[in-house]
C-alpha positions in Angstrom: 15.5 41.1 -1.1 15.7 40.6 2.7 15.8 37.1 4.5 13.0 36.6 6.8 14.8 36.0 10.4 12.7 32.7 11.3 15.0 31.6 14.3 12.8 32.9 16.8 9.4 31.8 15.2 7.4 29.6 17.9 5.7 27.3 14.9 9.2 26.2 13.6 10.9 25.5 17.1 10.1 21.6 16.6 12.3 22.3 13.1 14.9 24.0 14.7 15.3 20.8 17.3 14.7 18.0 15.0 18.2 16.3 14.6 16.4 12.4 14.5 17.5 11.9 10.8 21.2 13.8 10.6 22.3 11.3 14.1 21.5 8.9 11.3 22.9 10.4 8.3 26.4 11.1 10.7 26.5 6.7 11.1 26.5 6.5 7.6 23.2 4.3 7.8 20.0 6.8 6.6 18.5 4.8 4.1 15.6 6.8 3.2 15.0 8.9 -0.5 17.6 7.0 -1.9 18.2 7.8 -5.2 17.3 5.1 -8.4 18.4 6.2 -11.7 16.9 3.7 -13.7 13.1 2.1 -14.2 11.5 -0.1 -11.5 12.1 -3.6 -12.3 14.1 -6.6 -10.5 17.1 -4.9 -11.1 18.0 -1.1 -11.1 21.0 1.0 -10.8 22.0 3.3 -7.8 25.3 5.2 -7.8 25.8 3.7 -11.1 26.1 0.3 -9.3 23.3 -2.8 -10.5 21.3 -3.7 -7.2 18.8 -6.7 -7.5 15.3 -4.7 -6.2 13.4 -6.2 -3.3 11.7 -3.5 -1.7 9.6 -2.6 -4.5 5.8 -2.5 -4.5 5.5 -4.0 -8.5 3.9 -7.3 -7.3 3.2 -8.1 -11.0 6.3 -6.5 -12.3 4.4 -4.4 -14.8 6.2 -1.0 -14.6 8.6 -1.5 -17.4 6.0 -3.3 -20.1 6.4 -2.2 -23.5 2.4 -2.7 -23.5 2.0 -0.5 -20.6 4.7 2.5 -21.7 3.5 2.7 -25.7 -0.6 2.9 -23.8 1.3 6.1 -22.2 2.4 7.7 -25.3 -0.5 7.3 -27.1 -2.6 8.8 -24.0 0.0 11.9 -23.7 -0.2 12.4 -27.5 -4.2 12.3 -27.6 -5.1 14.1 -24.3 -1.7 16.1 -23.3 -0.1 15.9 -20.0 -2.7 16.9 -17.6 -6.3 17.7 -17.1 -6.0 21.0 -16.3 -8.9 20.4 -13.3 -10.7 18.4 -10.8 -13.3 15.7 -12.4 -16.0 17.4 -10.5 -15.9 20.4 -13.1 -13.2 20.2 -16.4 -11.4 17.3 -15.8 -13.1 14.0 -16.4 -11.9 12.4 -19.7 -13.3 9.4 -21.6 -10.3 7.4 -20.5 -11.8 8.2 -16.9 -15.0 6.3 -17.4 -13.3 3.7 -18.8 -10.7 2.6 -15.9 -14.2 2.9 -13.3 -15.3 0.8 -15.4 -12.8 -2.3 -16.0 -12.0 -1.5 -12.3 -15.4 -2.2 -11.4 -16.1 -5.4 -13.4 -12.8 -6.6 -11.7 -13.7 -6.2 -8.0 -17.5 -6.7 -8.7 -19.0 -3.7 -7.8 -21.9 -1.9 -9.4 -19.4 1.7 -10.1 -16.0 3.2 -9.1 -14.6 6.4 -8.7 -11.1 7.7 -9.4 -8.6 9.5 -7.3 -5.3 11.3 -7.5 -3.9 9.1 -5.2 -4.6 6.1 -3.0 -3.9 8.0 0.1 -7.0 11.0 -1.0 -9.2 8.0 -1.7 -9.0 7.2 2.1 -9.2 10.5 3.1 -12.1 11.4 1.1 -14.1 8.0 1.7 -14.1 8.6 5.3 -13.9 12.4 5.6 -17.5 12.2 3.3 -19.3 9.2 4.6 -18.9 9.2 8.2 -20.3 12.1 10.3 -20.6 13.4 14.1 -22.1 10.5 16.4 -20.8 8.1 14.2 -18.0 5.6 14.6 -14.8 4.4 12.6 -13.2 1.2 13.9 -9.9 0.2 12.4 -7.2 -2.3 12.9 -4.2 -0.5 14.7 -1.8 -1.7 11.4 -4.3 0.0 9.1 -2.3 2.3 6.4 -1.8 5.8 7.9 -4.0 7.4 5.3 -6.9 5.8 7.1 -5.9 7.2 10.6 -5.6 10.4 8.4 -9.3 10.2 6.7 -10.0 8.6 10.5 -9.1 11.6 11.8 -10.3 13.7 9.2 -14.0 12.5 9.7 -16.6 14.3 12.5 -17.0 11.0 13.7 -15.2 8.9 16.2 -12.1 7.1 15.5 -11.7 4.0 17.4 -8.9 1.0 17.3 -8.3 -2.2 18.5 -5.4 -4.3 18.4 -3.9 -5.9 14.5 -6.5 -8.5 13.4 -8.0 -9.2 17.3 -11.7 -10.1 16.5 -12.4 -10.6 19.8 -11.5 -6.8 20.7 -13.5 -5.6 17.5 -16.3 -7.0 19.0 -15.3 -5.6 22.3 -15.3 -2.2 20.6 -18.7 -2.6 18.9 -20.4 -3.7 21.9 -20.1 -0.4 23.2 -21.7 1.0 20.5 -25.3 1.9 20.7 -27.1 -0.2 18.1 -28.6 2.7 15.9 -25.7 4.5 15.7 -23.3 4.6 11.9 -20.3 2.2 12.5 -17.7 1.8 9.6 -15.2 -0.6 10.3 -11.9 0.0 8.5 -9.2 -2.6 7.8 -6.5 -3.6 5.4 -6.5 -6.8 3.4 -3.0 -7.3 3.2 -1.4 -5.9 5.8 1.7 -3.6 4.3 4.2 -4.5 7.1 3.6 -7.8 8.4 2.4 -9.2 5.5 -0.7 -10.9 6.8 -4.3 -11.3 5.4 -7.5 -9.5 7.2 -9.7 -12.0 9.2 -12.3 -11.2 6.9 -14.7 -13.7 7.3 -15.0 -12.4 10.9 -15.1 -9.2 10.0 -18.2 -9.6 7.9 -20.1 -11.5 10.8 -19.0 -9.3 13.0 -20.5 -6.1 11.0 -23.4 -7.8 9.9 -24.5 -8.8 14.1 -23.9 -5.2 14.4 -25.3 -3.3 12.1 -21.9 -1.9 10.8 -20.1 -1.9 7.3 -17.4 -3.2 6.1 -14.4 -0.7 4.1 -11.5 -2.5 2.9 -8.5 -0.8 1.5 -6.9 -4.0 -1.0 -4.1 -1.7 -1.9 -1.8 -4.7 -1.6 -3.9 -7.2 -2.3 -5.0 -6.1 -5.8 -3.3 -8.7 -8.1 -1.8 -10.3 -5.1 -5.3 -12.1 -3.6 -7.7 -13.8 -6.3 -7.4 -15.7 -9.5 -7.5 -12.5 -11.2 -5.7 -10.2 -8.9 -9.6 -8.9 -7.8 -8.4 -9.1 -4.1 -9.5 -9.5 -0.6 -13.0 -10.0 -0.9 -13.2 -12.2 -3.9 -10.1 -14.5 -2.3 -13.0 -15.1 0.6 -15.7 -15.3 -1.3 -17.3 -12.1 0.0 -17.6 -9.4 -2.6 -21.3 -9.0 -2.0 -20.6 -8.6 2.4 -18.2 -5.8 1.8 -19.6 -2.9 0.9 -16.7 -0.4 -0.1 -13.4 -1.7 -1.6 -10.4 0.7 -1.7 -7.4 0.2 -4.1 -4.3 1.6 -5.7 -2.4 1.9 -8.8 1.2 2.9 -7.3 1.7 -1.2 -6.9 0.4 -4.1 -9.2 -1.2 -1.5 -11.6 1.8 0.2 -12.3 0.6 3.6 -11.8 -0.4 6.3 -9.7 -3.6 6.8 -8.8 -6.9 5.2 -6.2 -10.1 3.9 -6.2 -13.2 3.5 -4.4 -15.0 0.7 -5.5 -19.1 0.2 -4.4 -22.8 0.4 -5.0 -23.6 3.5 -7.2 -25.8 5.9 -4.9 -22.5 5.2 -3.2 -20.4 6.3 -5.5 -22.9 9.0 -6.4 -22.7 10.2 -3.4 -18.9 10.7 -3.0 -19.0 12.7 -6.3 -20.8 15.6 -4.4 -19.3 15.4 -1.0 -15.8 14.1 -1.1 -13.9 17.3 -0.9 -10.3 15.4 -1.7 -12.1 14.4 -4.8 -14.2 17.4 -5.6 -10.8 20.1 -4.4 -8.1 18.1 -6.2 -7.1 17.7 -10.3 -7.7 14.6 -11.9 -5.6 11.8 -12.6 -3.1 12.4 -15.4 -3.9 11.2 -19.1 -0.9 8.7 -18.8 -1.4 7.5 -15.0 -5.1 6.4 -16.3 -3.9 5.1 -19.4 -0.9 3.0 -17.8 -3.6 1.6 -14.9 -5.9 0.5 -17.7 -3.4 -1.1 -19.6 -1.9 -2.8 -16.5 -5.7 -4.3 -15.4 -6.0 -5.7 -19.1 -2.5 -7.6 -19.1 -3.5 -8.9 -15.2 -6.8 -10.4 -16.4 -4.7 -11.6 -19.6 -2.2 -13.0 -18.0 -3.1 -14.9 -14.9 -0.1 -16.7 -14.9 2.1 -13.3 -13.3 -0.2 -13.6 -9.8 1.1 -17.6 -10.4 4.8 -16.3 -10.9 4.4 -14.0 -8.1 3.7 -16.7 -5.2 5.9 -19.0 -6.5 8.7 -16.7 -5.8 7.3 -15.6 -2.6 7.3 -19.0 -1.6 11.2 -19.7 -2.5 12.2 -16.8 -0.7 9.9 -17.4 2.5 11.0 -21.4 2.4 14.9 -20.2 2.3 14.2 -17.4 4.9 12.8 -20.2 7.0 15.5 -22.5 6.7 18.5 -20.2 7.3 16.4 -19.3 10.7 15.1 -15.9 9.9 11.7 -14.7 11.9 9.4 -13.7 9.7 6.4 -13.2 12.0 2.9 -13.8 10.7 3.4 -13.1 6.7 1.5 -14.7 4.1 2.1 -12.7 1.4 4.6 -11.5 -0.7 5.6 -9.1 1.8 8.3 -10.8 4.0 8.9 -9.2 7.5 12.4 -10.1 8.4 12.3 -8.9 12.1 16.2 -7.4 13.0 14.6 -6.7 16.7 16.4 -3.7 17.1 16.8 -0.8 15.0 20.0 -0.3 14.8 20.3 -4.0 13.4 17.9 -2.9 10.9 19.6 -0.1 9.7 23.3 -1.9 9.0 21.1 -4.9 7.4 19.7 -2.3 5.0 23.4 -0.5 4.3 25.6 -3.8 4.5 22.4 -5.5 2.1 22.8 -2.2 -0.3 26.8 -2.6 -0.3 26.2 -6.5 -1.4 23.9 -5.6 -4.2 20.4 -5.9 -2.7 17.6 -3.4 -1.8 15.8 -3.7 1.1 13.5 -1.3 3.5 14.0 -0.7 7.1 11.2 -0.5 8.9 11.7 1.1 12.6 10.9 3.5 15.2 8.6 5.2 15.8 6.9 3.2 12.8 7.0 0.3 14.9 8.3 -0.5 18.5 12.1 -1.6 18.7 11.5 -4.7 19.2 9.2 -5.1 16.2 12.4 -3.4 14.2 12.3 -5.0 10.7 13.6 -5.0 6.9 10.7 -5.3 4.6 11.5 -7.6 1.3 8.9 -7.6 -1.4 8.5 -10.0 -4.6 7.6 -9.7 -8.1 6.2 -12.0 -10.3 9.1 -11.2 -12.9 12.2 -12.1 -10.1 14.4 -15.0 -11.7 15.3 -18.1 -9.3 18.5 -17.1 -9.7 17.6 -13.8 -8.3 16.1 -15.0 -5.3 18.7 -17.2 -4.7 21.4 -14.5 -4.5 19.2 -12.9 -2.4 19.1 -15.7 0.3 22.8 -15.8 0.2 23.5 -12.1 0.9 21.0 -11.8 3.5 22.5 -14.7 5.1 26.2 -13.6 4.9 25.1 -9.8 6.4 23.1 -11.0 9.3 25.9 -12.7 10.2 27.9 -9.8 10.4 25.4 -7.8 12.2 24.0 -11.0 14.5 20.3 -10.5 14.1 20.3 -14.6 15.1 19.7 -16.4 11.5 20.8 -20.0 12.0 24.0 -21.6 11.1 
């Protein structure tokens, strides 16, 4: 068989020039698709080597429960390994209905629909619901699967700057009065680690004529005594219309959610071509997201564990003189403020026995260059301890100004 010559093939140029990740890979610092060879949990093994896991996204630290892996086997022995279609024609299960529903009862909404992922629910919320001469407004630290389903959407997308009220309105002020408005935001915020304004946001919408969509995809078992999330930590279920979530991170799945009123809901069934176009979740991702919802309404005490730890690890950030912007969360933003410093705090952090992620250009601006750590309920003191002393020790090394 003949290779196809592509070296002079106009479309793959850009491939042909992209050299941004071997510079990296020549430093010895690329610290992306890194290998794991053992389950998610505070600890795992990489290169055969035991590394304490802080960039994981387990908030409740659920992914290795015997509860959670036996509900898999039982759903993979009952229902097989797949669904063999979308839910739209062959491949909506009992199970199915069951997870919209729990899920529903737990954010307080009257139904829920299932997606593959998180990222097609945000495609296919705003792709459906929001057409030509209408307008999506989103923070500019929203996820990137709602610029995506922004984009997506007939309508127009519009920004304004990371949880700036006074520029939302700004935006919505030029908006004619009569005209859709959806306005998009995060709850927690997956890089800095902050919490949407949403009071604001709700009076905002509401002097407007706008509605609210809030993706909680880290704030489900993070925010509310019951892990329900953004709205319910506010008190404000009933002033946001649509709630988006995820299974990849407290639910210990894979796997999203729209969450709202059911001609809603009905009416992403029909139009929501990521939905409609895409096979169902798998027998064992439902079955490990149900059992994960059933243990985090069980067991309150995990969302307690959780900001307990978050709290030793922020107060000993804060005392050895780290910056850790505007978190309030379990996501901790230690800023490097440069990438390069990033990038050896990652390796040197790795080499010591702790996993971190970098987070830098062009995801944020070099001065915003940061490593990302991340709690779980199930971290030991002891853990979090070690922790503080390696980070200290290697910024050190690579000066990114923690105090003496």
């Amino acid at each position: 068989m003949q290779e196809v010559v592509t070296d002079n093939l106009p479309v793959l140029e850009k491939v042909r020039k992209y050299t941004a990740a071997e510079e990296v890979r020549s430093m010895g610092l690329y610290p992306y698709f890194r290998p794991i060879s053992s389950a998610q949990d505070t600890e795992v093994v990489m290169n055969g080597q035991r590394v304490l896991m802080l960039g994981s996204n387990s908030y409740l630290g659920l992914t290795n429960h015997a509860e959670i892996k036996e509900a898999v086997k039982d759903a993979v022995a009952k229902y097989g390994s797949g669904c063999a279609g979308s839910p739209f024609l062959n491949g909506r299960l009992d199970i199915h209905v069951e997870l919209e529903e729990a899920l529903a009862n737990l954010v307080g909404k009257e139904a829920v629909l299932l997606y593959s992922t998180g990222f097609q629910a945000n495609l296919g919320v705003l792709s459906a619901l929001v057409g030509r001469g209408e307008y999506i407004l989103a923070d500019k630290s929203d996820h990137a699967s709602i610029v995506d389903g922004g984009l997506l959407s007939q309508g127009e997308y519009i920004r304004f700057p990371h949880n700036h009220i006074a520029r939302l309105e700004n935006r919505l002020q030029k908006i004619g009065p009569d005209s859709g408005k959806l306005i998009v935001v995060d709850g927690v915020f997956s890089m800095d680690g902050d919490i949407i304004r949403l009071p604001e946001v709700c009076d905002l919408a509401e002097r407007y004529r706008a509605a609210v969509m809030i993706d909680d995809a880290h704030a489900i078992g993070v925010l509310g005594p019951k892990g329900e999330g953004t709205p319910t930590y506010f008190g404000l279920t009933d002033r946001v219309p649509i709630i988006m979530g995820t299974f990849s991170k407290s639910l210990a799945s894979l796997g999203g959610f729209i969450a709202s009123d059911a001609a809603t809901i009905d009416y992403l069934k029909h139009n929501s071509r990521p939905l409609i176009f895409s096979a169902s979740m798998s027998p064992a991702n439902v079955a490990a997201a149900l059992a994960s919802v059933k243990i985090m309404q069980r067991e309150p005490e995990r969302i307690d564990y959780l900001w307990k730890n978050t709290q030793r690890m922020k107060e000993g950030l804060l005392s050895l003189g780290f910056d850790l912007g505007c978190t309030q969360t379990p996501i901790l933003s230690v800023y490097c403020h440069g990438a390069m410093a990033a990038l050896k705090m990652c390796r040197r952090l790795q080499e010591e026995g702790v996993f971190v992620n970098p987070v830098v250009p062009p995801a944020v601006t070099p001065s915003k260059a940061l490593i990302r750590i991340s709690l779980m309920a199930t971290h030991t003191n002891e853990q979090i301890d070690f922790a503080l002393d390696k980070l200290f020790q290697v910024s050190k090394e690579v000066s990114i100004g923690a105090s003496g």
